[in-house]
C-alpha positions, 0 to 999 in steps of 0.5 A, spaced: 326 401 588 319 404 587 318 401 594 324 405 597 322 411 594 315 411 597 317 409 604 322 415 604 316 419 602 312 417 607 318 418 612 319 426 610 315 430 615 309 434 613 310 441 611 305 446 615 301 450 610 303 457 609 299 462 614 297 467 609 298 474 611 293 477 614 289 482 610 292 489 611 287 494 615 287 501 609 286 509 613 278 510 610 274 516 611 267 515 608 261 518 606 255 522 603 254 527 598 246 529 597 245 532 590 239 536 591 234 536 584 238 531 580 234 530 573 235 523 569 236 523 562 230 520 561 227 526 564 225 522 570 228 526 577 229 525 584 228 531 590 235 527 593 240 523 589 245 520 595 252 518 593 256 515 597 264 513 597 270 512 601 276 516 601 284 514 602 289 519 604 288 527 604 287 532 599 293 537 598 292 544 595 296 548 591 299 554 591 291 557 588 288 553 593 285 547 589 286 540 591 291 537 585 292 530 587 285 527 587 284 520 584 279 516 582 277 509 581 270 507 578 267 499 580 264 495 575 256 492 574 254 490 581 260 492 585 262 498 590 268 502 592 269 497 598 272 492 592 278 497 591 281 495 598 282 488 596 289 486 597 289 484 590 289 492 588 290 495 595 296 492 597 299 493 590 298 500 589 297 504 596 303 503 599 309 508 601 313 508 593 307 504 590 303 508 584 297 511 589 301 511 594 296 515 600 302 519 602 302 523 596 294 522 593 287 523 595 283 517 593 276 517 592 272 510 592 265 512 589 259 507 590 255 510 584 247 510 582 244 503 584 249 500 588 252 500 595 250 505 600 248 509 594 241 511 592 238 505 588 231 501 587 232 496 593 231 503 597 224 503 597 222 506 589 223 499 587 222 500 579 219 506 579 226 508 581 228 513 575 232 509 569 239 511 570 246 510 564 251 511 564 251 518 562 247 519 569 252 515 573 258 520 570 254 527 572 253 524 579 260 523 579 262 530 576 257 532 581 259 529 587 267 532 586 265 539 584 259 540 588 261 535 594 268 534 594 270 540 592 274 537 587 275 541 580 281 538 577 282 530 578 290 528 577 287 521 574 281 517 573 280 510 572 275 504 572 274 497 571 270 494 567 262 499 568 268 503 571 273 503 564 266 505 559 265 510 565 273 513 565 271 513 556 265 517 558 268 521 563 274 523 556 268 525 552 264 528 557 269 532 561 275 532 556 280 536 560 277 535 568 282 530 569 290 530 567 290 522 565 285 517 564 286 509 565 281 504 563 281 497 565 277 491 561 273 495 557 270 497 549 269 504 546 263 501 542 256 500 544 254 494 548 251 490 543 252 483 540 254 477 545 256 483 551 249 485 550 246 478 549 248 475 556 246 483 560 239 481 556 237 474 559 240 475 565 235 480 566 230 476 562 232 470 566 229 475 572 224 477 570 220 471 568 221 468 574 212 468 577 216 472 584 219 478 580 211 480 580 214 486 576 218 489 582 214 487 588 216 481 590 215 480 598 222 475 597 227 475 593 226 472 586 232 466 588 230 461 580 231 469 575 237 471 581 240 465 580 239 464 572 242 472 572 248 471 577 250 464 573 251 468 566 254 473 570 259 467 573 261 465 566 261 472 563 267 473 568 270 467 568 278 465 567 279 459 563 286 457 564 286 459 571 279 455 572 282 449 569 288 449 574 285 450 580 279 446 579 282 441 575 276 435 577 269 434 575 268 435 582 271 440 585 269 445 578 261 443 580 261 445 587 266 451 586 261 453 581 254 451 585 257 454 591 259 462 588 253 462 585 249 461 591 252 465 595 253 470 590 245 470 591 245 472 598 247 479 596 243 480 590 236 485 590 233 483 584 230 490 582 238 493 583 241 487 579 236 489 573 238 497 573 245 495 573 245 490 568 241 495 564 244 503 565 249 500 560 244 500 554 246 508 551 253 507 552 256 508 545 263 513 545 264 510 539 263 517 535 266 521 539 273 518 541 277 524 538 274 528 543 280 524 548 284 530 550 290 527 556 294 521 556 290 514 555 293 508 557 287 502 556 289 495 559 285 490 556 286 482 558 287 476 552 282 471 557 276 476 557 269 473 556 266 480 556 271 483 552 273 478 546 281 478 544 280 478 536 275 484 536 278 489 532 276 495 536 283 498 539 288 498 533 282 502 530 280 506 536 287 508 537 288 511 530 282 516 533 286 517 540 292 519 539 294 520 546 291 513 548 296 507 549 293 500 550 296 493 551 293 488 551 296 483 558 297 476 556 292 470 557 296 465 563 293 460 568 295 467 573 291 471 569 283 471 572 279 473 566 274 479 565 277 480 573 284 481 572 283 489 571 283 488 579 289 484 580 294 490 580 300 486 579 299 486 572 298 492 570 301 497 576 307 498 572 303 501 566 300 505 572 306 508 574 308 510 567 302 514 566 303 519 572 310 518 570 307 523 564 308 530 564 301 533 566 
């Protein structure tokens, strides 16, 4: 019998491998916005800072010819606005009757200060570019649409990962600039403990690297890089889903040894420092009850950087009565810290949100 039924398997023709689809093309406009005399917080200033973005769709005006339906999405540490025309989020929600749907809104994809074709360290200042946070990166924005864009009023705004703490930074700073704000694997507490632990010795890790020479390297500092890129790995990592698609010994080491290197190819170090680093003022913890409009925070069970059993949203929520959060279920489809980008897993939360009276 066991040799009938391997003789019958072996006579079954082979089934082709689906051909994925390929990716869809997305309208994009891009370009710059110069804001002349921009001043730091810590009192450092540069003659021009230039902020870059992508756009999808076209602004519509009201009746007193402001536009009114202008959206927002914030990348994380190290990323772009490009990041948000993967199939994972674009093909969920830009679509005829998806939640961003571009027929009805204006998408505004910033690469904000430090990375992309914003300016940033890797421009020419190298260290001496000025020591950029959050609260920095949040005024470029403000500026970029008010100034730029001409933008007074955002129907959303929201943000994965820096982008979430951005969205919480926005809710305090600008309370009543944007209708609904939407934050994707993130904390409204200081970066401190373990978050704060790994940003440290991957910036350490740069640093004692004898290329770094303190920002003047004539080549890229590749043992500190890929020390750094290999916490980042890890911190970013999805357990269940990891353990499922490389199941053997072999294939988990050259999965791994192969991002790593190739995520190295794309690094400046000086860049890759000021990123990890803009984060370390950034504490909306005393001023949550300044969060006017209506939240809906999504955080996912499998995320290294945002740790399920810390007890921060039920107390948050009690000082934001207008924020709603869920927290997504850990699953061998769910990615980690990286869920906030596949959108099926919280589109549904999106719709309800702008489903909400303005």
């Amino acid at each position: 019998m066991i040799l009938y039924l391997a003789a019958l398997v072996a006579a079954q023709p082979v089934q082709a491998a689906p051909v994925p689809s390929p990716a869809k093309s997305w309208p994009t406009s891009e370009g710059d916005v110069v804001l002349k005399a921009f001043r730091f917080r810590s009192g450092e200033t540069l003659p021009e800072l230039r902020m870059h973005y992508t756009t999808l769709g076209k602004p519509h005006r009201n009746a007193a010819g402001q536009i009114d339906n202008a959206v927002m999405v914030l990348h994380g540490t190290g990323g772009t606005g490009q990041q948000f025309l993967r199939p994972q989020f674009a093909d969920e929600l830009y679509g005829p009757g998806q939640p961003l749907d571009i027929s009805r809104y204006w998408i505004i994809l910033p690469d904000n200060i430090g990375h992309g074709k914003s300016s940033k360290p890797s421009d020419g200042l190298r260290m001496k570019f000025p020591k950029y946070d959050y609260d920095d990166m949040v005024e470029a924005q403000h500026r970029m649409l008010t100034e730029g864009l001409g933008v007074q009023h955002m129907r959303l705004i929201m943000g994965t990962s820096m982008g979430c703490m951005h969205s919480f930074v926005w809710g305090e700073t600008y309370p009543n600039f944007a209708s609904a704000l939407m934050p994707l694997a993130c904390e409204p507490i200081e970066i401190a403990g373990l978050n704060r632990m790994w940003r440290q010795l991957a910036i350490d890790g740069i640093e004692a690297d004898p290329a770094w020479k303190r920002g003047n390297y004539t080549a890229q500092p590749v043992l500190g890089l890929r020390t750094a890129q290999s916490l980042l790995f890890v911190a970013g990592s999805a357990p269940l889903y990891y353990q499922s698609q490389f199941p053997t010994r072999a294939a988990a080491t050259a999965f791994a040894q192969e991002r790593v290197a190739s995520a190295i190819k794309e690094l400046d170090a000086n860049d890759t420092i000021y990123q990890l680093d803009s984060s370390r003022n950034y504490n909306p913890w005393p001023k949550l009850e300044a969060m006017k409009v209506p939240v809906t925070w999504i955080n996912s069970a499998d995320d290294f950087i945002n740790p399920r059993n810390l007890p921060v949203p039920e107390q948050a929520l009690k000082r934001m009565p207008t924020a709603k959060f869920r927290l997504i279920a850990e699953s061998a489809e769910t990615r980690g810290h990286g869920t906030h980008t596949w959108a099926k897993f919280w589109k549904a939360d999106l719709s309800e949100l702008l489903a909400q009276p303005q």
